[in-house]
C-alpha positions in Angstrom: -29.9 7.5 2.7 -26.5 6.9 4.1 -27.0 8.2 7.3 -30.1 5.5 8.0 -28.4 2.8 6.5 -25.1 3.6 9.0 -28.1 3.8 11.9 -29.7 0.5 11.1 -26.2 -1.5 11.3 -23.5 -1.9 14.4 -21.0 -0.5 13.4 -18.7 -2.0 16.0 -18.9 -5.4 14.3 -17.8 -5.1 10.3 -17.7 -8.4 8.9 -20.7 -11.1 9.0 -18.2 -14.0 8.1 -16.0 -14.9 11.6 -12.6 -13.4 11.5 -9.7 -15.4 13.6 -7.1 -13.7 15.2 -4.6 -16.1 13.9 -1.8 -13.9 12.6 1.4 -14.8 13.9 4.6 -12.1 14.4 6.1 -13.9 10.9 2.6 -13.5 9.3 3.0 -10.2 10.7 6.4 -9.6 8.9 5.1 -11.0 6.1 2.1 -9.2 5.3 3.3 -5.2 6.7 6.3 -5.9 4.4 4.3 -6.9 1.3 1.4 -4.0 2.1 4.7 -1.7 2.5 6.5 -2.2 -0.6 3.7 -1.4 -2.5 3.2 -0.9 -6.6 4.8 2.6 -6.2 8.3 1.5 -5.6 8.4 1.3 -9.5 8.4 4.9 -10.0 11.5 5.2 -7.8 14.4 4.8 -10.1 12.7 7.8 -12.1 12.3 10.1 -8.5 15.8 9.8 -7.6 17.1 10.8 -11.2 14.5 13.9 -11.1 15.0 14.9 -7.9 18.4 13.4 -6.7 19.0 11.4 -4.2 19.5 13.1 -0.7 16.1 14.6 -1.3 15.1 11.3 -2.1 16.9 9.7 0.8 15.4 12.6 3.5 12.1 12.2 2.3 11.9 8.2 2.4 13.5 8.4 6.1 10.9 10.5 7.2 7.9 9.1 6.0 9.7 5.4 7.1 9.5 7.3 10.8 6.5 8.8 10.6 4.4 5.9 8.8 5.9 3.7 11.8 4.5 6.2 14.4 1.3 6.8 12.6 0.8 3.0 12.2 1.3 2.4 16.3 -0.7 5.6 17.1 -3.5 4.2 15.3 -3.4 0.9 16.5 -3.3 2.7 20.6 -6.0 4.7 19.8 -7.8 1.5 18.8 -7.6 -0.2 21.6 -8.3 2.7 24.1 -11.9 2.4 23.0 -14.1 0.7 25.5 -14.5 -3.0 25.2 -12.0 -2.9 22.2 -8.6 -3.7 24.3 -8.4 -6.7 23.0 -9.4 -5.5 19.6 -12.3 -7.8 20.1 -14.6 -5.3 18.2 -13.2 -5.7 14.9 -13.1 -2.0 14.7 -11.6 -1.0 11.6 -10.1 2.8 10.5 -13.5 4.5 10.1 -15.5 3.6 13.1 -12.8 4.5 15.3 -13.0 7.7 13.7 -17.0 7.9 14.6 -16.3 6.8 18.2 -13.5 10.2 18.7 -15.2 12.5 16.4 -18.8 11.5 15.3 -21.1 9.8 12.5 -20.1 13.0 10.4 -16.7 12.5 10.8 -17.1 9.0 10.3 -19.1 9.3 6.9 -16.3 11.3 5.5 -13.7 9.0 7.1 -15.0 6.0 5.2 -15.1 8.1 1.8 -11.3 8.8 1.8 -10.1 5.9 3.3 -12.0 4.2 0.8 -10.6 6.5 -2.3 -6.9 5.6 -0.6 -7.7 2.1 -0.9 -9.2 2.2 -4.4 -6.2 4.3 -5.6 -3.3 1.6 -4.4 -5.4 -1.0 -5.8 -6.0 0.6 -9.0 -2.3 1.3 -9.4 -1.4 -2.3 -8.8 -3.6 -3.6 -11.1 -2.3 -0.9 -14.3 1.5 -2.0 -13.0 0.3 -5.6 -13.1 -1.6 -5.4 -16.0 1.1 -4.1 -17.8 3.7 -6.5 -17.1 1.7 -9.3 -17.7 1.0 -7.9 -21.4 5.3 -7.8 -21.6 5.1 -10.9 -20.7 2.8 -12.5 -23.2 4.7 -10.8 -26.0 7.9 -11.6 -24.9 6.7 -15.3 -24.8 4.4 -15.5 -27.2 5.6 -12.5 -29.6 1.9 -11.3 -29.2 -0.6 -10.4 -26.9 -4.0 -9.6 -27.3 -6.9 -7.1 -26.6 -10.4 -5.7 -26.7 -10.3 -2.3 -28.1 -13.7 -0.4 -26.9 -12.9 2.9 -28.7 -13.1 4.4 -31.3 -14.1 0.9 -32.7 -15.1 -2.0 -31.1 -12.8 -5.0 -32.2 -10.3 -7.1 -31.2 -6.6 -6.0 -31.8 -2.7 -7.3 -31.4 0.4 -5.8 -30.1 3.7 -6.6 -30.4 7.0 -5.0 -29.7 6.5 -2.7 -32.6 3.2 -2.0 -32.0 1.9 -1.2 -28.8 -1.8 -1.4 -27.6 -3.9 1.7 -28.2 -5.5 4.0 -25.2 -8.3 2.4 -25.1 -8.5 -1.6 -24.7 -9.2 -4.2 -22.5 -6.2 -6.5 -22.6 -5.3 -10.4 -22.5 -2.8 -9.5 -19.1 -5.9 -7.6 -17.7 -8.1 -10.0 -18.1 -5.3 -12.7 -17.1 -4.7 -10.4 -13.5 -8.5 -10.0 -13.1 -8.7 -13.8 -13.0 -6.6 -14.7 -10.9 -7.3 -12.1 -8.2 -11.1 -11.7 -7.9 -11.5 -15.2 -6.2 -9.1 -14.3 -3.4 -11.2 -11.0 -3.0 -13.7 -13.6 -1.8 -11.7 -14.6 1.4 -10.6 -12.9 4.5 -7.0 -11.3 5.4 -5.9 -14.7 7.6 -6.8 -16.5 4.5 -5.4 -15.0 2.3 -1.7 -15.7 3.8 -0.7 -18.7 1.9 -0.6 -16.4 -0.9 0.9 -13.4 1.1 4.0 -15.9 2.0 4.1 -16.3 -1.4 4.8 -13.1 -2.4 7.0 -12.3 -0.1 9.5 -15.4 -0.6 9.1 -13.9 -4.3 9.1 -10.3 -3.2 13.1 -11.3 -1.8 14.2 -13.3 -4.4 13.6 -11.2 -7.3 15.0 -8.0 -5.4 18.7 -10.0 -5.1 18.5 -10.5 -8.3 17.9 -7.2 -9.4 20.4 -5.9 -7.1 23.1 -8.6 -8.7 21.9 -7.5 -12.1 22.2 -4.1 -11.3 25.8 -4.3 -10.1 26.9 -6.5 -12.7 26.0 -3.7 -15.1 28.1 -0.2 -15.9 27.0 2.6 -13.4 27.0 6.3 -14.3 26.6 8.1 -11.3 25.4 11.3 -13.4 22.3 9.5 -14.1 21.4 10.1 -10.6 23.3 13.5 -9.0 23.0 14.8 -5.0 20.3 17.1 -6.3 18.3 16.7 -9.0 18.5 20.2 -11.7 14.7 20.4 -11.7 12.5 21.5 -8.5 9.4 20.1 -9.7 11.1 16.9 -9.1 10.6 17.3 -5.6 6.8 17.4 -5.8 7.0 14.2 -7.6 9.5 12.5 -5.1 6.8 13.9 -2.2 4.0 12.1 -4.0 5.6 8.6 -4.9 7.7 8.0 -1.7 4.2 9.2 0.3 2.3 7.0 -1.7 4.7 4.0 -1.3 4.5 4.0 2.4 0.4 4.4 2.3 0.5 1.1 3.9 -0.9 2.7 7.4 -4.7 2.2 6.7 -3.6 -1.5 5.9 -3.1 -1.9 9.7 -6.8 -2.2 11.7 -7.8 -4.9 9.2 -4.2 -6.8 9.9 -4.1 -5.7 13.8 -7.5 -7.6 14.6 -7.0 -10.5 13.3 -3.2 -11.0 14.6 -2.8 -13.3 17.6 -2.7 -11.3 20.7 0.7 -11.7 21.8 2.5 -10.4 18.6 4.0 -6.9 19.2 2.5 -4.2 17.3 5.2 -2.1 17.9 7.8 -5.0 16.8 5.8 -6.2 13.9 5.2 -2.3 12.1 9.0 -1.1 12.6 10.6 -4.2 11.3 8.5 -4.7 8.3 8.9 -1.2 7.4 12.6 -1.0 8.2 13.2 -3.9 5.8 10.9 -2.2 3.5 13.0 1.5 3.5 15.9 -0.7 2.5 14.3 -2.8 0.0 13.4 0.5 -1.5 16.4 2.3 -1.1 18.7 -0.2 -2.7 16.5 -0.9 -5.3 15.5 2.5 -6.4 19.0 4.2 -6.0 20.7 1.0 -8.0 18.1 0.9 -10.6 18.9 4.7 -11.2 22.6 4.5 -11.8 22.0 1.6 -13.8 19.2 2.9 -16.3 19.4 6.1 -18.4 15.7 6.1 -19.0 15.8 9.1 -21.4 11.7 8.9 -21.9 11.4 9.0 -18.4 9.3 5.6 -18.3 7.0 5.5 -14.3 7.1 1.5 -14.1 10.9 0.6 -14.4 10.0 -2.6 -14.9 9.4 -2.3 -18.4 12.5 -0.6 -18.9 14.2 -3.7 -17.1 12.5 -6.7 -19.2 13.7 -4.5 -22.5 17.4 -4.3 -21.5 19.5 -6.2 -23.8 22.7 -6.2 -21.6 24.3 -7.5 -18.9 25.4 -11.3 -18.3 21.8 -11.3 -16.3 19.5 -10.2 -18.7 17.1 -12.9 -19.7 17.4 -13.5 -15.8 16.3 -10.2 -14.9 13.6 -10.1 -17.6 12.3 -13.4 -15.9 12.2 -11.5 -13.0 10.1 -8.7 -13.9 7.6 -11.1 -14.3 7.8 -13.6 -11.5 7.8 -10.3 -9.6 4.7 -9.3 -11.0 3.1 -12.4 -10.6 4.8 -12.5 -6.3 4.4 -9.4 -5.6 2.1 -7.2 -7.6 -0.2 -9.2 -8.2 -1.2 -10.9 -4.4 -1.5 -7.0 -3.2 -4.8 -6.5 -5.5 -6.9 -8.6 -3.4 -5.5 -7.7 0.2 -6.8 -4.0 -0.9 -9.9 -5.2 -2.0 -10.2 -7.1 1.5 -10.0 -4.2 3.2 -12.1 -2.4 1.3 -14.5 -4.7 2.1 -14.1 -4.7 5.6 -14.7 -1.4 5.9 -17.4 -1.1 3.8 -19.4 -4.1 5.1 -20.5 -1.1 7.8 -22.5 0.3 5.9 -23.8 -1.5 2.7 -25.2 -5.2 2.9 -22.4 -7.6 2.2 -23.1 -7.8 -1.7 -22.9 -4.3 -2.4 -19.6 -4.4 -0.4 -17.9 -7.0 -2.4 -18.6 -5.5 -5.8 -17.1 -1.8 -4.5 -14.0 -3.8 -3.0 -13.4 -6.1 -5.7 -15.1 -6.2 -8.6 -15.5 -1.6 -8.7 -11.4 -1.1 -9.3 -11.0 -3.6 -12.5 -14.4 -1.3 -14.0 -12.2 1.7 -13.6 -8.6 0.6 -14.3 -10.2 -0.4 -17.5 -9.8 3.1 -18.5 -6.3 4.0 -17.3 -4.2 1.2 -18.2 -2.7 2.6 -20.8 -0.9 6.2 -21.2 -0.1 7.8 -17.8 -3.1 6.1 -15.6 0.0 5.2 -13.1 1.5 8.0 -13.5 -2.1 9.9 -12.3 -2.8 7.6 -9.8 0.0 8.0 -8.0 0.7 11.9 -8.1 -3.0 12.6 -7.6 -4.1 10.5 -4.8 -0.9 11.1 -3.0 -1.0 15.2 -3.4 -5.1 15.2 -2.2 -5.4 12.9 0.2 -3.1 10.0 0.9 -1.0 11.9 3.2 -3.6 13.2 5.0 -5.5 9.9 5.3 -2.2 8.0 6.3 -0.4 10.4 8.1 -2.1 13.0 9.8 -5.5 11.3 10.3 -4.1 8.8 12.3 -2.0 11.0 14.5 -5.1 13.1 15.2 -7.0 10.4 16.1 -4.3 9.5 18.7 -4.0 13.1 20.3 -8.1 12.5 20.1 -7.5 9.4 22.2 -5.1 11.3 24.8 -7.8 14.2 25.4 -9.8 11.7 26.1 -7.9 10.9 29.3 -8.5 7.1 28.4 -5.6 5.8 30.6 -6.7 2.5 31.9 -8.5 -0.5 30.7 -11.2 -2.8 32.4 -9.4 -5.8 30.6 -6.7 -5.4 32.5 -8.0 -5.6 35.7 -7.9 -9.6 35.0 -4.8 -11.3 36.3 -4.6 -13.5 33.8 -4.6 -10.8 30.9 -2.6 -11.9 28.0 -3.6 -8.9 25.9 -0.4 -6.5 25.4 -0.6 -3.3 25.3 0.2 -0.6 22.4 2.5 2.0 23.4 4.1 4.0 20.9 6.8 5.3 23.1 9.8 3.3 25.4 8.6 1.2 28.6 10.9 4.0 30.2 9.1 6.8 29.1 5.4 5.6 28.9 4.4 8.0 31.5 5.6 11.4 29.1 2.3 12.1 28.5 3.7 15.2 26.7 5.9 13.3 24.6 2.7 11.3 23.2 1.4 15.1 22.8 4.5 16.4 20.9 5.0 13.8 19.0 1.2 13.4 16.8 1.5 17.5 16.8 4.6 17.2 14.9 3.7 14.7 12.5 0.3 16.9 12.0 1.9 19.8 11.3 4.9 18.6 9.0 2.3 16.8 6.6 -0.7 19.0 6.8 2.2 21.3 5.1 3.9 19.3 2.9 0.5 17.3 1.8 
């Protein structure tokens, strides 16, 4: 069973292939802000016209603040386990959770962080799926598909005829190929490609931002307060599925140099992020009337016919798919990877990290998959798993009383040390205390 298979491997080491700490504070920048904008920032245009956007506005602040923390208080609790202050152990999210709380714990650690991992992946790959499908018919006035049901046979869309429900299509197949074979590498490999994304990421945000400014705006598109309350449970699940980016931090944190900040790395990729998101999500609104209430704006975007920008900005849909989108799908199967390489032989591992997610987005890419993905994940479990999970884990670590480290005692110490508060008040042990209580508490309730 599990439980033998957990026994019979160290859990302490995850990954048989030698991981570098090579990460640099840029790479840092680089990879946080790409984990932290995220496929969900899509579905913001359509929160802020449900919901209105000081709701909007309050709710992205808090989980930027409270993402941050979580991130740092995971990363301290990390390194206050023995040996591991130099995250030497490659300890990832779920055996840190066995060290504080216990092989139980840890077994159902590792099953929702892995369903938080599966679930941003599988939304990225429907959002980048679907694109890529625009794409081809906006190219090629085509694109093409399996259908598996009702009857198995090959089929063609076009503008006026969308796919069916159930197909496997030419930009599916087109992501899937170009993804799977970085699943194969590790996170400091992957960064060519993650700088690649994010000098994409930039540049095709300006230009939406242009093109959305250069367009009409109609400010009742988007009000204070949206007229509808159950826009608020949608706004709760996007923007807290959007910053889901803190289980991306072990995997990134031991394999970063030692003397980038963690503290400096996590708040100004996310800061940068909150703005990104902001900007685009709030412009986008005032810009779009989206009367059928479409999740992934970008298709609304590449079918615009105005504006001096538009073939621009339909180019830039796509190079933003290809940038951004697309170079996430194999950083969550990495990590999924990682963590699962602690309990299944490396094989098994690689086909649940990044072969598993394609099997099942298969089924949602069409119809409101995204839409699912997103709303469910995010109302069961990713704000627990994100938020709360890691701020126990840190309260864990100060009950432990774990307040000095044997690597330390060296005088030539390099490693730096994780603290989630001001040099001036490190020594508020009850500030450390208040503060993972209150982020406990506020999203146990709203989660």
């Amino acid at each position: 069973g599990i439980t033998e298979m957990i026994n019979s491997k160290e859990t302490t080491s995850l990954i048989d292939r030698e991981r570098v700490k090579s990460i640099t504070f840029a790479g840092s920048i680089c990879l946080i802000l790409n984990n932290v904008m995220g496929p969900a920032m899509v579905a913001y245009p359509l929160v802020f016209q449900q919901a209105g956007w000081v709701p909007v506005l309050v709710i992205i602040l808090m989980c930027f603040a409270f993402s941050s923390l979580s991130s740092t208080m995971l990363c301290e609790a990390m390194q206050k386990i023995p040996g591991n202050g130099d995250y030497s152990q490659n300890l990832e999210f779920a055996p840190t959770i066995k060290h504080y709380w216990g092989k139980g714990a840890f077994i159902v650690g590792q099953v929702l962080l892995n369903l938080c991992l599966q679930a941003n992946n599988i939304a990225s790959i429907i959002v980048a799926a679907q694109v890529m499908d625009d794409f081809f018919i906006f190219a090629f006035k085509e694109s093409y598909a399996l259908e598996y049901y009702p009857q198995f046979q090959f089929i063609h869309a076009s503008h006026t005829h969308p796919f069916p429900q159930h197909v496997v299509s030419l930009g599916f197949t087109v992501c899937m190929a170009i993804s799977i074979p970085f699943g194969v590498l590790n996170l400091d490999e992957n960064m060519w490609f993650q700088w690649f994304s994010l000098f994409g990421l930039v540049g095709t945000i300006i230009e939406f931002i242009v093109q959305f400014l250069s367009l009409p705006k109609n400010y009742s598109y988007c009000p204070p307060f949206g007229d509808d309350i159950s826009g608020l449970a949608l706004v709760l699940g996007v923007v807290a599925f959007s910053y889901a980016y803190v289980i991306t931090i072990p995997s990134w944190v031991n394999e970063k140099k030692e003397d980038v900040s963690i503290n400096k790395s996590v708040w100004s990729a996310c800061f940068i992020g909150t703005v990104f998101k902001f900007a685009f999500g709030y412009l986008a609104a005032i810009t779009y009337k989206n009367p059928n209430r479409i999740e992934n704006i970008l298709t609304v975007i590449a079918k615009d016919t105005t504006g001096a920008f538009k073939v621009v900005s339909r180019i830039s849909v796509y190079i933003f798919n290809i940038t951004t989108i697309i170079p996430g799908i194999p950083i969550y199967s990495i990590l999924v990877k990682y963590n699962l390489t602690s309990i299944f032989p490396p094989a098994i591992a690689f086909f649940l990290g990044v072969i598993f997610p394609w099997l099942i987005s298969m089924f949602l890419y069409t119809g409101r998959g995204f839409a699912s993905v997103v709303n469910w994940t995010a109302i069961i479990f990713q704000g627990f798993v994100n938020f709360v999970l890691p701020a126990c884990l840190f309260f864990a670590s100060l009950r432990f009383g774990a307040k000095t480290f044997s690597y330390l005692d060296s005088s030539d110490s390099k490693v730096y040390i994780v603290d989630i508060l001001p040099k001036f008040l490190k020594t508020k042990l009850h500030l450390k205390y208040s503060l993972s209580l209150i982020i406990i508490t506020i999203m146990t309730i709203l989660t």
